[in-house]
N, C-alpha and C positions, 0 to 999 in steps of 0.2 A: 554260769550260763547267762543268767541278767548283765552282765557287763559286756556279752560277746553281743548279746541283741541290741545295746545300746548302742556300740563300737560301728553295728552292720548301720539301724538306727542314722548314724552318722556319717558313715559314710555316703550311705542313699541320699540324703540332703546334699550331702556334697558334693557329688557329681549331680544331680539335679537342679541345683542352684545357678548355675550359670544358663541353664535354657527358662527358667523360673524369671530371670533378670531381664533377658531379652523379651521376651511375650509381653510383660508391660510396661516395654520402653512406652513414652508417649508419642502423639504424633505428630509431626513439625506442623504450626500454623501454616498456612493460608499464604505464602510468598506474593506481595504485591509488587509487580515494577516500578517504579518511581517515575514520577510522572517526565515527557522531556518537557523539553523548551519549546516553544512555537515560533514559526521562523514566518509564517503569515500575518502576525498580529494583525499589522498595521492596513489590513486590506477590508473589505467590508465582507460580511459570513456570504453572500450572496450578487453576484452584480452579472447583470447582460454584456455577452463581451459578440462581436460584430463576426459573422460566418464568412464575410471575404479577407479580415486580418488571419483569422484563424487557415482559412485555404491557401494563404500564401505559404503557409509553413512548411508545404508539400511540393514548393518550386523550389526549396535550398538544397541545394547541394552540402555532402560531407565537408569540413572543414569552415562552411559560411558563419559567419557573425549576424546572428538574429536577434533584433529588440523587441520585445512585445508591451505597449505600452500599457498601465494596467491604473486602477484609480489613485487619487491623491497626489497625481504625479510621481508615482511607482513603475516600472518596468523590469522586467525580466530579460535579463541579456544573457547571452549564452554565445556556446559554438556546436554547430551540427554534429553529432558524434555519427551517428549512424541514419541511413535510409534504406529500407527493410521493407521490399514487396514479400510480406507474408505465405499469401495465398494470390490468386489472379484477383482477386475482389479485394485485396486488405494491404495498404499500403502504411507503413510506422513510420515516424522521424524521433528522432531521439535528439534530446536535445541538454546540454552538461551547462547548468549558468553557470558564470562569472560572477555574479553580485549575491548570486544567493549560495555559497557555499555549498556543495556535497548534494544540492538538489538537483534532480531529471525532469526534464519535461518531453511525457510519451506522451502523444499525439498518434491515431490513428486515421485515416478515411476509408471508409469500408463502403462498397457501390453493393446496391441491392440488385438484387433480381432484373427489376423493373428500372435500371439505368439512376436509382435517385442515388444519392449520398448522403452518410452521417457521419460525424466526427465527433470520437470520445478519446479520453485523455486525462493525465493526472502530471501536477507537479508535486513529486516528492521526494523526501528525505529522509533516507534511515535514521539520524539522526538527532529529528526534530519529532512533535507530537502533532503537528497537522499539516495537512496538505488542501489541496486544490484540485478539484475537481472539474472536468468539462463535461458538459452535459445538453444534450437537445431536448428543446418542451415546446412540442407543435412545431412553429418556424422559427427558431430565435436559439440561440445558444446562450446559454449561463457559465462563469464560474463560480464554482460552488466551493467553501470550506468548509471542513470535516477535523475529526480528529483520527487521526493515522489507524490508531487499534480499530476503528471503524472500519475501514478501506482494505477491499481486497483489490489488486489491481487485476487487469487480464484484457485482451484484447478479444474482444466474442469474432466468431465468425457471422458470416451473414444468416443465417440459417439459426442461428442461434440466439437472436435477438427477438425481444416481447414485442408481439403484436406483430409481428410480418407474415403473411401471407406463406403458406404451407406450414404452419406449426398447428 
């Protein structure tokens, strides 16, 4: 009878064993991405870039060849890929460079309420680890750099922008 309890004994182990293995597998590290490459280096983190170059980018037609000149004797050359009236207040140009490989530049102009305009805007690249940001502070536009995993993009409606009138 000792031998049959040992025999059961073993068996139960045995079919037990394989769920006994799995419960404490361990659990994979922590997966980091690997950082990319930056395809802005050479521009400075922060520079004032002029709101009547920038509104020009909203008179190009599909197809146009745009240069946008930028510091150190850098520019952004591109061809219009798209011109995208969003909503009746939001107008996009979408822009494919040439010099800077596999990068976009969306640009928006969105008219408020009150007839004023703003224009925001990103040049980026899936790619790469950072991009460029446009951005208004008081009267004056900035390009701004970031690092990509920072940056979510999105074109706000008017109504949906901080500090305007009805929020």
């Amino acid at each position: 009878m000792k031998t049959m309890q040992k025999l059961l004994f073993l068996a139960l182990i045995y079919q037990a064993l394989p769920s006994l293995l799995v419960a404490q597998q361990v659990k994979p590290g922590k997966s980091v991405a690997p950082d990319k490459p930056l395809i802005f280096s050479r521009l400075p983190d922060k520079f004032e870039y002029s709101a009547s170059l920038l509104r020009q980018l909203f008179n190009a037609e599909v197809n146009d060849n745009i240069s946008i000149p930028l510091p150190g004797n850098n520019s952004f050359k591109g061809i219009v890929n798209a011109k995208i009236q969003r909503d009746a207040n939001v107008l996009s140009v979408n822009v494919f460079s040439s010099n800077f490989p596999g990068t976009l530049l969306n640009i928006s102009l969105i008219t408020m309420a009150d007839k004023t305009e703003k224009m925001i805007g990103s040049f980026i690249n899936p790619r790469n680890g950072d991009v460029l940001m446009i951005e208004q502070e008081k009267d004056h536009y900035y390009i701004r750099k970031d690092l990509q995993k920072f940056v979510m993009t999105e074109c706000p409606l008017p109504g949906m922008i901080e500090n305007q009138p009805g929020q």
